[in-house]
N, C-alpha and C positions, 0 to 999 in steps of 0.2 A: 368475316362472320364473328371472330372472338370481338373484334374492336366494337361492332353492334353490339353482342350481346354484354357486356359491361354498362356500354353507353346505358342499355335499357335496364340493367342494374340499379346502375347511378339514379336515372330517374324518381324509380323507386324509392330508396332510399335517401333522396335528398328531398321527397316532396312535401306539401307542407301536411303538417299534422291534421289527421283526420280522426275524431271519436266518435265516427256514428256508429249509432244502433239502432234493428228495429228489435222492435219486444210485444208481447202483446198474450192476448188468452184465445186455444182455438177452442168452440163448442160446437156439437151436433145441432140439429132446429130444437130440440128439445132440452137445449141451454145445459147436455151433460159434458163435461170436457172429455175431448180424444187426445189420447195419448199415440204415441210413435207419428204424428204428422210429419212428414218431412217437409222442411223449411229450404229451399234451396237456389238457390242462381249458379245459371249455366256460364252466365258472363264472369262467375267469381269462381265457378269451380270449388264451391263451396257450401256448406250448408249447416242444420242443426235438424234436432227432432225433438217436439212436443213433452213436456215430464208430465206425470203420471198425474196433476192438476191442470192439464192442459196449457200451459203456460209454455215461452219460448222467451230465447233470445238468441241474435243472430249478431254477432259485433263485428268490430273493425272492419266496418266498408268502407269506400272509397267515395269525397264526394262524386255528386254530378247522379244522373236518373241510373238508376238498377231497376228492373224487371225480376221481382222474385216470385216462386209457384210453391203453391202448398197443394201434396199432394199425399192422399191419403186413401186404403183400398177401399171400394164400394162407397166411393164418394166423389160428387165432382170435384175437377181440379180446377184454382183458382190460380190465375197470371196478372198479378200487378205491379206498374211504374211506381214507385215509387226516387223523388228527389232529395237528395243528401247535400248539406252544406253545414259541417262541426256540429248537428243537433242527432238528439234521439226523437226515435221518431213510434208512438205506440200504435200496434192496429191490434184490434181484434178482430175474431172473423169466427163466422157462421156456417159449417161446411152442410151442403143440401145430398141429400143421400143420390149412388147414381151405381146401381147395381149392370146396368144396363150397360152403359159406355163410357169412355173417360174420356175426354180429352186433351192430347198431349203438347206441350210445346215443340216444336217443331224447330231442330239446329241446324239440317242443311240448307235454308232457306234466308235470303240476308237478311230479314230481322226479326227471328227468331220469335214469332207469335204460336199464341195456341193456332191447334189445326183450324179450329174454326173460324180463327179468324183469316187465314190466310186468303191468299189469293190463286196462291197454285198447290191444285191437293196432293199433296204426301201422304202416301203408306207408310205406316211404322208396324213395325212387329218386336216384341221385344226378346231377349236372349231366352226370357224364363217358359214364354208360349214356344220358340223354337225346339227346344230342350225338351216339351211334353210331347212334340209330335214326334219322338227317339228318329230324329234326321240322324244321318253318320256325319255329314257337312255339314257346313254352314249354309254353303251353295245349296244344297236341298232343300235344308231348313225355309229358305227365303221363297221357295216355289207355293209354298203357301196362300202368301201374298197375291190374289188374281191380276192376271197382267204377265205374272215374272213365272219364267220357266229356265231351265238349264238343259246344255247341253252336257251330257257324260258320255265319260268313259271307264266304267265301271261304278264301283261304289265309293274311288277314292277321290276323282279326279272332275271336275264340274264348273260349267263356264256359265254364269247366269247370262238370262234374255230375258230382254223386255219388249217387250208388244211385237217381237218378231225379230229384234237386232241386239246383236250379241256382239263378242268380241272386245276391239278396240271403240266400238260404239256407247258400248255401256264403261262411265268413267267409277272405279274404285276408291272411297276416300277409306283412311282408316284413322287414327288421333290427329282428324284434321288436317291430313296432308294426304297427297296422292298415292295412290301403291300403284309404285313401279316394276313389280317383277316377272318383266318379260310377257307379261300378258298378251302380246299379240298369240302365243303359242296354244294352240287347243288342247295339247299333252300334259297341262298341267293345272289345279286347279290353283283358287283365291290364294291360299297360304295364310290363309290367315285362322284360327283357331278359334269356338264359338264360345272358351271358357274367357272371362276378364272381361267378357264385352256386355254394354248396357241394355246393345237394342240395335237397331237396323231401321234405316230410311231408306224408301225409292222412292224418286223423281222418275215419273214414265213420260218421256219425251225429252225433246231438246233444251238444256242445262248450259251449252257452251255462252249464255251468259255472263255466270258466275263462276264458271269452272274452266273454260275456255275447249280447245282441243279435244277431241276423244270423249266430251259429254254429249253427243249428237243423237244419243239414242235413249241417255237415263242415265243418273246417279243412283250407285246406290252406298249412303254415307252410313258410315259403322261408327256407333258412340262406344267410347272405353267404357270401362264401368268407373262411378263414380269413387270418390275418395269419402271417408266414413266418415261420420258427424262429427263433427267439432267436438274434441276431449273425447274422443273412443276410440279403442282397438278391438278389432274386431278377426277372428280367423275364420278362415270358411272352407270348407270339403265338400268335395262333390265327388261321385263315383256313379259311372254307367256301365252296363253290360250287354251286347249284343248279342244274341244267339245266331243272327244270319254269318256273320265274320267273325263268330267267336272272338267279337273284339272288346277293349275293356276301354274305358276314357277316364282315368284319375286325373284332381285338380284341387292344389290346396294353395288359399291366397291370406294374404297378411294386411290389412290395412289400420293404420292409426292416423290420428289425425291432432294435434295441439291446437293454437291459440294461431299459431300463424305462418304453421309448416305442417304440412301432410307428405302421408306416406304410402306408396303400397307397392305389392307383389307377391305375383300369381305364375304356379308354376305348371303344366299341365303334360301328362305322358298318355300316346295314345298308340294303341295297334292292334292291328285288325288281321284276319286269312286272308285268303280269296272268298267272296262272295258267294253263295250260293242260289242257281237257279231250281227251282222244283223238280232237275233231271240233273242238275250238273254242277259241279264248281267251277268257275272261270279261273283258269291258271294262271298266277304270275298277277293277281288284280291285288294280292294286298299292301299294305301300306301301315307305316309306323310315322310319329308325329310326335316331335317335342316344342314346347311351346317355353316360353317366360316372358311375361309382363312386367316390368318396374314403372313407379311411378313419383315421382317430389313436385308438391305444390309449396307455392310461398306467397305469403300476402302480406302485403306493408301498406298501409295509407292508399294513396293514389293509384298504386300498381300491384297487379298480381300477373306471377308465371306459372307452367306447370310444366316439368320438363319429363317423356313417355321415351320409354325405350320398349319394343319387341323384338325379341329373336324365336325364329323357328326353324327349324331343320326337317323336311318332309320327305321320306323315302316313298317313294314312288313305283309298285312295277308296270310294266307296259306288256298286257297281254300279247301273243302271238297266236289265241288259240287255244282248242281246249287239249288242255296236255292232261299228265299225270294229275290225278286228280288226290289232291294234299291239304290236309290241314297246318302244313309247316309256315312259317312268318318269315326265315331266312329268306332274301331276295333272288329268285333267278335271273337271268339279262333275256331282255334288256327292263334295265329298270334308273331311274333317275334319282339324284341326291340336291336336294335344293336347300339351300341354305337362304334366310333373307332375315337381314336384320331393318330396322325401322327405328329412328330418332324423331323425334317432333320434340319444337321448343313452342307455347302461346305465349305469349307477352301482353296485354290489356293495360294500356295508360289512360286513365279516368282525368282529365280535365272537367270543367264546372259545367260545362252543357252540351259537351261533345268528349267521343273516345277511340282510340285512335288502337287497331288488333296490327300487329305482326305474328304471322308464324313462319318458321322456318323448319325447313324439314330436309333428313339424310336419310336413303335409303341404298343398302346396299342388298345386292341379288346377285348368287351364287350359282348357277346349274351345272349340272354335272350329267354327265347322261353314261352307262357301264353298258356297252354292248357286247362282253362277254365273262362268261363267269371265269372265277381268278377260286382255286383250290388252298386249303391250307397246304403251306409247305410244311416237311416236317421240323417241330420244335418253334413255330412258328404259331406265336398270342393273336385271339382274337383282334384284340387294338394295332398289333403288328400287321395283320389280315386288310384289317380295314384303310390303314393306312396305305398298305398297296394297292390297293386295291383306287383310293381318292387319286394314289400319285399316274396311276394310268387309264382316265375319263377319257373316252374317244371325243367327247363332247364336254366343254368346258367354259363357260361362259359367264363373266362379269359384269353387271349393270352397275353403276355407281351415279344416285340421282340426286343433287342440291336443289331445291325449291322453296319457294319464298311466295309470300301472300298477305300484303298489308290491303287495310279494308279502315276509311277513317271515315267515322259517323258524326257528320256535320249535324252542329246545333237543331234542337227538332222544333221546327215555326208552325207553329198551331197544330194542324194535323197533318202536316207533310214532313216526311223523311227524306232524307235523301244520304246516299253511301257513296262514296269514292275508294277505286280497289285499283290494284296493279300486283299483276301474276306475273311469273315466271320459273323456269328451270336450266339448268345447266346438266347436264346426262351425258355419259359415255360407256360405249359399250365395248370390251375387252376379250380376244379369244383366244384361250389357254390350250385348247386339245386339238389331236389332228382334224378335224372335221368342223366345219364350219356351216350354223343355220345361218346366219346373216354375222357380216364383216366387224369389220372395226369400225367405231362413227362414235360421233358427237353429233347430240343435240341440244340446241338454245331454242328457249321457248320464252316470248316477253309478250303481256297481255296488257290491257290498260280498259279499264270500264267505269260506268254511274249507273246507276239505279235510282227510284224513287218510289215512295208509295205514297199515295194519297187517301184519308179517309174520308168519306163527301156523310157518314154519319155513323149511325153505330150500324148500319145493314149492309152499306155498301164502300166501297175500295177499290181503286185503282192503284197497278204497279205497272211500271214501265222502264226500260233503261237500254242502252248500247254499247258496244265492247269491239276493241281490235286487238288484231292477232297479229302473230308473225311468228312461225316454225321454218326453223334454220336447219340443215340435214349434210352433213360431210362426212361419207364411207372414203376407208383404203381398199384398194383394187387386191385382189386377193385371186391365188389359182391354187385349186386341192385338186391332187391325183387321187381318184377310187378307183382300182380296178383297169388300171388301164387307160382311165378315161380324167379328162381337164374339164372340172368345173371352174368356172371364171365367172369370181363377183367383181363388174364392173365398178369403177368408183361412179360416186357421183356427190354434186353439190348445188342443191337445192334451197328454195327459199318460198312457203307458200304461206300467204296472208290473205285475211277475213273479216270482214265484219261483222255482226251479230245484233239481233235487235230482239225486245220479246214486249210484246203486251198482256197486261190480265184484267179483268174486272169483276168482282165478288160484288151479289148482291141478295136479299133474300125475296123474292116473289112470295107475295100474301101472307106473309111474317111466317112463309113454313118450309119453305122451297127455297134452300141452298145454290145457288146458280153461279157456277163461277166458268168465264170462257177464258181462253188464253191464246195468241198469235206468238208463237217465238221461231225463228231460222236458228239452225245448228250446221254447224261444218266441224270436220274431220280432215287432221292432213294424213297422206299416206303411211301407214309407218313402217318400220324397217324389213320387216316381212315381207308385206306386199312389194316395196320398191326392189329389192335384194337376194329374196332366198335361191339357193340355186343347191337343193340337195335334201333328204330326205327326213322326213318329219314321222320318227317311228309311231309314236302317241297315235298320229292321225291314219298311218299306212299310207304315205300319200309322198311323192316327192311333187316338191315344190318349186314355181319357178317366177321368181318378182318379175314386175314392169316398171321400171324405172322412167316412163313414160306418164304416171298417171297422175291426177288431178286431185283438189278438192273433192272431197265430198259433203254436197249442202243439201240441207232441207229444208222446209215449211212445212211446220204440224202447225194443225188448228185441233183446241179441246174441246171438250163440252163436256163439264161433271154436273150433276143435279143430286143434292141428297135432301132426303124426306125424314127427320127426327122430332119423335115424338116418344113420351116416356116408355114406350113399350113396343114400338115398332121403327124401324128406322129401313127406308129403302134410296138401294142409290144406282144411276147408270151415268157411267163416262163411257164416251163414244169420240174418237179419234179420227182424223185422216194426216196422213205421211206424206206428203211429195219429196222425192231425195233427187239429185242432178249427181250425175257420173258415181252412182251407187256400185262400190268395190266388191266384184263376187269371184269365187274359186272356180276355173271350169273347166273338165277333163279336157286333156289333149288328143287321145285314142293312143298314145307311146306309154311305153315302159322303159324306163331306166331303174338301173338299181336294183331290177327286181321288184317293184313299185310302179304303179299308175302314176303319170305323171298330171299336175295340176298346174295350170298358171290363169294368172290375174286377170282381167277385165272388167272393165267399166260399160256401165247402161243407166238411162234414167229408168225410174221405179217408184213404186208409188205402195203402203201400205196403210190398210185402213180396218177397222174393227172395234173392239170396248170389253168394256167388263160390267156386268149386270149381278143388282143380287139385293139379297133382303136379309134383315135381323130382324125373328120373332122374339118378345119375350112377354109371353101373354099374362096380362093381370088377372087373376090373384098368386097363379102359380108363377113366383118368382124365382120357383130355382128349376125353370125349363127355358132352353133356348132351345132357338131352330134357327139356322143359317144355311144358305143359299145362295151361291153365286157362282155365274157363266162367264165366260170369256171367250173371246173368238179376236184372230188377224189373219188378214188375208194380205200375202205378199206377190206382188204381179214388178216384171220388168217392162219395159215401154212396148217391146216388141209382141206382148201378150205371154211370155215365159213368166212361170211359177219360180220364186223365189225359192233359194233353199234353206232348209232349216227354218223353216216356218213351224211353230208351236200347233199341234191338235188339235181342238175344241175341244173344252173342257165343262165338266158341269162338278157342281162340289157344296156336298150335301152334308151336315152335321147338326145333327142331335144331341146337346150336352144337358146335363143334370150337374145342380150343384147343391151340396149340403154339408152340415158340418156339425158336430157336437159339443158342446161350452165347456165341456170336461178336457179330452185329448185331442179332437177330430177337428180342425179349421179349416178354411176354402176346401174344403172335400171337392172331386169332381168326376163325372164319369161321361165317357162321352163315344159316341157311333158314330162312323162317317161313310159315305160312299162319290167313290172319285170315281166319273165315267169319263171317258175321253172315247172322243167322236174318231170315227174312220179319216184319215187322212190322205185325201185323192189329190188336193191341191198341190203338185211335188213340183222339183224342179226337173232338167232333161236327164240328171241322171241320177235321180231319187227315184227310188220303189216306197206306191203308196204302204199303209200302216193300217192293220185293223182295228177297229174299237175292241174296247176293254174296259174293263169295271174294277175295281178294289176297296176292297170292307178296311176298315181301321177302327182299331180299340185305343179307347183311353182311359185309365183310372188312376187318381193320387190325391194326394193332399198332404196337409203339415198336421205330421203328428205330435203333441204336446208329453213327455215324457220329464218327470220334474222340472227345472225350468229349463230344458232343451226344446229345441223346437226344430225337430226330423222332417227336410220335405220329399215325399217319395213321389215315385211316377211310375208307372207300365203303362206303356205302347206294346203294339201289337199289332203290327203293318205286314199290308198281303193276307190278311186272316186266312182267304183259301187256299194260299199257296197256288195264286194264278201265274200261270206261264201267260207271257207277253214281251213285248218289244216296243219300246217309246222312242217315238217318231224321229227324237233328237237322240239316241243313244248313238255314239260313234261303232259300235260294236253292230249296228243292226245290218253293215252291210255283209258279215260274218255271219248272220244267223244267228246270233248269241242273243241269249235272252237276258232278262232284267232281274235284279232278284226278287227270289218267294219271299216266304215268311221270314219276320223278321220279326223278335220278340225284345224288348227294349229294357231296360230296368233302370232307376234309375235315385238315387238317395241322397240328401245335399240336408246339412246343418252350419249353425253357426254359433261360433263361441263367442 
């Protein structure tokens, strides 16, 4: 890896000189110039903003085509090629007002087009709309999104679904590289922190295209936040307040940026009670969170890198029930300690008509699981405490994940693209404490795919491409005494390979009607849990028992999105169907070990099918009213006529926003009403109890208030306005009777220097 990353040094810096620049003046239709435009390429990781005569320059690119976006608020956003070969190059540009919707470029997609142009539709939601809806997660934050729902467990802990499938089905990117930590486990959420981050992509459907393994149900890709303009430093604070968990979320980040090295980091401290229901506290649900983002970008000529590190450390407790009812933050057992750090290196070598991405990526994962409280001794420090407390984890588990991901973009011939890519990873998992979820093992993962897209004009597009797989799987044979009793992880060594194929084709019907279908198969190999566990998964209450018998899991989804945009109304319905082969589900056994229901593994074909519906008002002349509108529904069936489990509600999701602002102090002002109804939930599996319907009000008010030249941006949320008692159909808690929490009152204030 060191001898690569040199080599790709070298490159860099031996390549030949390069002086381009683009430059140019931005104005409104009304020929005024705007100031703050961002100027930016995703490919360069880099960018500039507009000076105060609207003017720009953007230097040392690289030759060969760059794709840059000028994006400015309340205006559309424009994505153009542009070619470099040692010249500068001037645009001006004309920005058209677009109060109504923007359009984004779109990264986890292989080449990187605004959404509308795409071929397969992506959700984006970005970190600053997550933030206004005072989500405690991230995972929450992203339910927004129709389609995507999560499973919890409490307010800490949350495993996002998409259109019905969840788990190891939905694949996690985070700076571009996979997050690996331990996610098969339902006891534990994303780990990952919504401060530093730009935004959020979902892919709803199968992805094991471009992402291989484990994207069989959806991607959902998380952008870092960017690096500051070119020649600026910039500090930023942000501070939130919870009234349900009397919890607090601080985050203060540093970014600068030179001529041909950028910088940043973001630090972020977070903790929370227990939860509160409108009768009750849930004992032992809260959770403490440290976060740090670092970030170095470098650009030379022909090549730029950007090299991200994250660490987080996430205390976690695992209810047992409602106990003493406490405002304390100390942890009682059983509660878990996860450490996970994250490395990503990009690399982009620009040659004159094609460019060739390496990323490589280290991810380590730490779990720790305390299943009994440990006293101060006397004379005995806090840090002394804790430290015995880390040295005697009943549960202690190591992931350590190398992966790698080059993607070369063959010379582009008229209007066809075409990408050549090879995935892989090397993983191995370590067990440090007496008790053991799954064994010791190694896993290799080697992928090799093409893609293409074709433009037949400017309405319509074809993408299409194929990919093979191969997951490699080797456990050591392992025996744990509990109680008397011999748990035996069998070894094993396995080997499961895939093909993959996907079609799309965007076109627009009667120049108004967005029409994009898409064909793609996804597989899933089993992973360590399923094949392995032989012992007790407190997070879930469930002891668990692998099949080291079991197969692929594949599918064939077929899409159909259709969206309707016009200046002041926009309507859209995607409608889905699932076919999945030897679809992996959890199914009581009627025993108890441990003290615990016992669960083991099974396979069945399956089949889910459903969509998401919905409309944006924004009626002329009153431009600062929106109305929005959108339903969702999936229906999860086994071959044998059984209801899938954890199957998501039906949803309906209604919001009323105002927006206004004053030229003095007051800017994007906004205020906004919502009501979330979710439909009775009868569709269960054999040992699901259906779910009643339920309604929930939500408030929203903020904006950036101008106070000399600071620029304050506040927020209040105000989620569960009535303090409804309920229970969401995916709460792991609901076979307890534990309800979901009340009100929840949000605050939330962020500047920048």
């Amino acid at each position: 890896m060191k001898k690569l990353i040199n080599f790709l040094l070298f490159l860099g810096v031996t390549a030949v000189a390069a002086q381009n620049s683009l430059s140019g003046k931005i104005t409104d239709t009304n020929n005024q110039p705007l100031i703050g435009v961002e100027i930016y390429s995703e490919q360069l990781h880099k960018g500039t903003i507009s000076n105060n005569d609207g003017t720009y320059t953007l230097q040392n690119i690289p030759n060969g085509e760059v794709t840059i976006t000028f994006t400015f608020l309340g205006f559309k956003n424009v994505s153009k090629r542009f070619t470099f070969n040692q010249n500068s190059i001037t645009f001006n540009l004309e920005l058209e007002e677009s109060v109504f919707k923007i359009d984004e470029v779109i990264i986890s997609t292989p080449f990187n087009k605004l959404q509308s142009e795409n071929v397969m539709k992506v959700e984006r939601l970005s970190a600053k709309a997550i933030q206004k809806t005072g989500a405690t997660t991230l995972s929450e934050g992203i339910t927004n999104i129709a389609g995507v729902s999560q499973i919890s467990t409490g307010a800490s802990i949350g495993k996002p679904v998409i259109r019905g499938l969840s788990g190891n089905r939905v694949l996690v990117y985070t700076q571009g590289i996979r997050l690996e930590n331990q996610q098969f486990g339902g006891e534990h959420g994303l780990g990952i922190n919504d401060a530093g981050i730009q935004g959020i992509e979902v892919i709803k459907g199968p992805a094991s295209l471009l992402y291989g393994s484990d994207a069989l149900g959806g991607v959902l890709y998380i952008q870092p936040e960017k690096f500051a303009p070119e020649n600026t430093t910039k500090v930023n604070v942000n501070q939130r307040y919870f009234s349900n968990t009397l919890g607090t979320n601080a985050s203060v980040g540093l970014k600068s940026s030179l001529k041909n090295w950028q910088f940043l980091a973001r630090g972020t401290y977070a903790q929370h009670a227990d939860y509160k229901t409108p009768s009750y506290r849930v004992t032992n649900t809260r959770f403490k969170e440290k976060d740090l983002k670092l970030g170095v970008g470098f650009h030379e000529k022909n090549f730029s890198s950007e090299l991200r590190y994250n660490f987080n450390n996430s205390k976690l407790g695992l209810t047992e029930g409602i106990g003493e009812q406490t405002k304390e933050t100390h942890f009682e057992t059983p509660y878990q300690d996860i450490n996970n750090h994250i490395i990503s290196l990009h690399n982009h070598v620009f040659f004159k008509n094609s460019k060739l991405d390496i990323d490589l990526g280290y991810t380590i994962n730490n779990r720790k699981e305390f299943e009994e409280h440990h006293d101060h001794e006397a004379g005995e420090t806090e840090e002394e405490h804790e430290e015995h407390e880390e040295g005697e984890a009943a549960l202690n588990m190591k992931l350590k994940t190398f992966s790698y991901n080059t993607k070369y973009h063959l010379p582009k011939f008229g209007k066809f693209e075409v990408l050549l890519g090879a995935q892989g990873l090397h993983q191995t998992n370590t067990n440090f404490g007496e008790e053991l979820l799954i064994p010791n093992a190694t896993v290799n993962d080697f992928g090799v795919f093409t893609t293409a897209n074709y433009d037949l004009n400017d309405y319509t597009s074809l993408q299409a491409g194929i990919r093979y797989d191969n997951r490699a799987i080797t456990t050591e044979r392992h025996e744990i005494v509990h109680e008397d009793e011999i748990h035996v992880f069998e070894a094993i060594d396995k080997s499961f390979n895939s093909f993959t194929a996907s079609f799309g084709f965007k076109t627009k019907l009667f120049k108004i009607l967005t029409t994009r279908v898409n064909i793609a198969n996804g597989f899933r190999a089993p992973n360590l849990a399923e094949l392995t566990s032989n012992g007790v998964h407190h997070g879930t209450n469930r002891f668990e028992m692998g099949n080291n018998n079991l197969v692929n899991e594949k599918n064939l989804q077929f899409d159909l999105s259709i969206d309707y945009n016009s200046e002041h109304f926009e309507l859209f319905a995607n409608g889905f169907y699932n076919k999945l082969s030897n679809y992996i589900y959890l199914s009581p056994t009627g025993e108890i070990e441990d003290e615990a229901p016992v669960y083991t593994y099974l396979q069945e074909d399956a089949k889910l099918y459903g969509g998401e519906f919905g409309f944006h008002l924004h009626p002329h002349p009153l431009d600062w009213l929106h109305l929005q509108s959108s339903f969702e529904t999936v229906i999860g069936k086994q071959s044998n006529g059984n209801y899938l489990p954890l199957i998501p509600a039906n949803a309906l999701k209604n919001t009323l926003r105002t927006e206004f602002s004053n030229n003095k102090w007051l800017h994007q002002g906004y205020a906004s009403v919502s009501l979330h109804s979710f439909f009775k939930q009868d569709n269960v599996s054999e040992f699901e109890t259906s779910t009643p319907a339920y309604n929930l009000v939500n408030l929203g008010v903020g904006g950036d208030i101008q106070i000399s030249k600071y620029t304050f941006t506040t927020s209040l949320a105000i989620n569960n306005l009535f303090d409804k008692k309920y229970i969401n159909h995916l709460s792991r808690l609901k076979s307890d009777n534990i309800m979901n929490a009340g009100r929840n009152i949000v605050i939330g204030i962020e500047f920048t220097l």
